[in-house]
C-alpha positions as MATLAB code, in Angstrom:
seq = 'XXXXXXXXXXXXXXXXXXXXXXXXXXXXXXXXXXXXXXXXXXXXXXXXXXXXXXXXXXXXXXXXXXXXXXXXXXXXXXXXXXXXXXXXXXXXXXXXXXX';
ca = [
      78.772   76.767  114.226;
      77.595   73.600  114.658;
      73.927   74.349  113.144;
      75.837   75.549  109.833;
      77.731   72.157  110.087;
      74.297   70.495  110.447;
      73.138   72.039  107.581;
      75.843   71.149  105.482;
      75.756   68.037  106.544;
      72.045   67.451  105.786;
      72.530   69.285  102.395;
      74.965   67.346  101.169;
      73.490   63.680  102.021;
      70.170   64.926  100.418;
      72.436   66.035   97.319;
      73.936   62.482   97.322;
      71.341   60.907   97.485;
      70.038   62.859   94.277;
      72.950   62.381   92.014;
      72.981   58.680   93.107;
      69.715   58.226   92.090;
      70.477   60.035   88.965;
      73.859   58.094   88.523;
      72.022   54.918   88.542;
      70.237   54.301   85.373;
      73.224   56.138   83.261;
      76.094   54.607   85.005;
      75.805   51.511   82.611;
      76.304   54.543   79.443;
      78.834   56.711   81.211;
      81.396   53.791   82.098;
      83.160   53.501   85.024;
      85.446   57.001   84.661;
      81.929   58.731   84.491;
      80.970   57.666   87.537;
      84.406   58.226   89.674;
      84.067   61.912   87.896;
      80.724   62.166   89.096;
      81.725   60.968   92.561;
      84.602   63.010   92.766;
      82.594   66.352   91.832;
      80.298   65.718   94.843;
      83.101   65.617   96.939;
      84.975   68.524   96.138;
      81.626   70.511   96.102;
      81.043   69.352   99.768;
      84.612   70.209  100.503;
      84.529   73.669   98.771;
      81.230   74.675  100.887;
      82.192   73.189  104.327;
      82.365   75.923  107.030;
      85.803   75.186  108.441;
      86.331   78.279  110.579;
      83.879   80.794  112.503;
      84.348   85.058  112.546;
      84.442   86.062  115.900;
      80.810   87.166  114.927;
      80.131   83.416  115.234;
      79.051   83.328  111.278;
      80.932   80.607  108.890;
      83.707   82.435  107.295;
      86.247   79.804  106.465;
      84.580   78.276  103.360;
      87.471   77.462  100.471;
      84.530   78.719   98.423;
      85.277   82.248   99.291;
      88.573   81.900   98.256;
      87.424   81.496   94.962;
      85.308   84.220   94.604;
      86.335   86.948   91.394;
      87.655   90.621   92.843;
      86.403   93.572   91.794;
      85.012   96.677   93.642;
      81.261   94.872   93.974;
      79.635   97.732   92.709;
      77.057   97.240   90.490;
      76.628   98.862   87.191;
      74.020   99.256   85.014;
      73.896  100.429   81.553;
      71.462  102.380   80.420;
      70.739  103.155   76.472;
      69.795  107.089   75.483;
      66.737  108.761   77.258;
      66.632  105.131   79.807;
      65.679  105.433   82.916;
      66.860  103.107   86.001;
      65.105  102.465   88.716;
      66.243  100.230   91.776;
      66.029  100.091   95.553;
      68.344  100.018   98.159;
      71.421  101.115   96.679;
      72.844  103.783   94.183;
      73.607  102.246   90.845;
      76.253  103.297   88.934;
      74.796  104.128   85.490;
      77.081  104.641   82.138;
      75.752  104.976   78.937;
      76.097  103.331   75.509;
      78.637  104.347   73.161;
];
């Protein structure tokens, strides 16, 4: 747990340091709202991607970003037109045709 903490950690003071260095030269055109904005994106995108618990696996599983994440059944679908053919490897792909 504490290597995915690490590289969290890392990640997000290299990301900092990019938007910072970004910020700089527009800051002045933005105004001072801009900048908090900014600011307070970076943190909430740290905070959304922090690993906050660990499965009994030992992977990360209590990221808020997964709490996000859209439903569905995960299959994947792919639509073919008439005389198509699919090809993919790995898994079966659900095809359906155009009507």
């Amino acid at each position: 747990m504490n290597m995915e903490r690490s590289a969290w950690a890392g990640t997000t003071v290299f990301g900092s340091v990019a938007v910072y260095l970004a910020l700089v030269p527009v800051s002045s055109q933005i105004g001072k709202w801009g900048v908090v904005a900014v600011g307070a994106a970076v943190v909430i995108g740290s905070l959304l991607v922090f690993p906050w618990k660990t499965a009994a696996n030992g992977e990360p599983s209590g990221r808020l970003i997964n709490a996000l994440k859209v439903g569905g059944s995960r299959n994947q679908v792919q639509i073919l037109g008439d005389d198509s053919t699919g090809l993919q490897a790995g898994r079966d792909i659900v095809g359906k045709r155009d009507e």
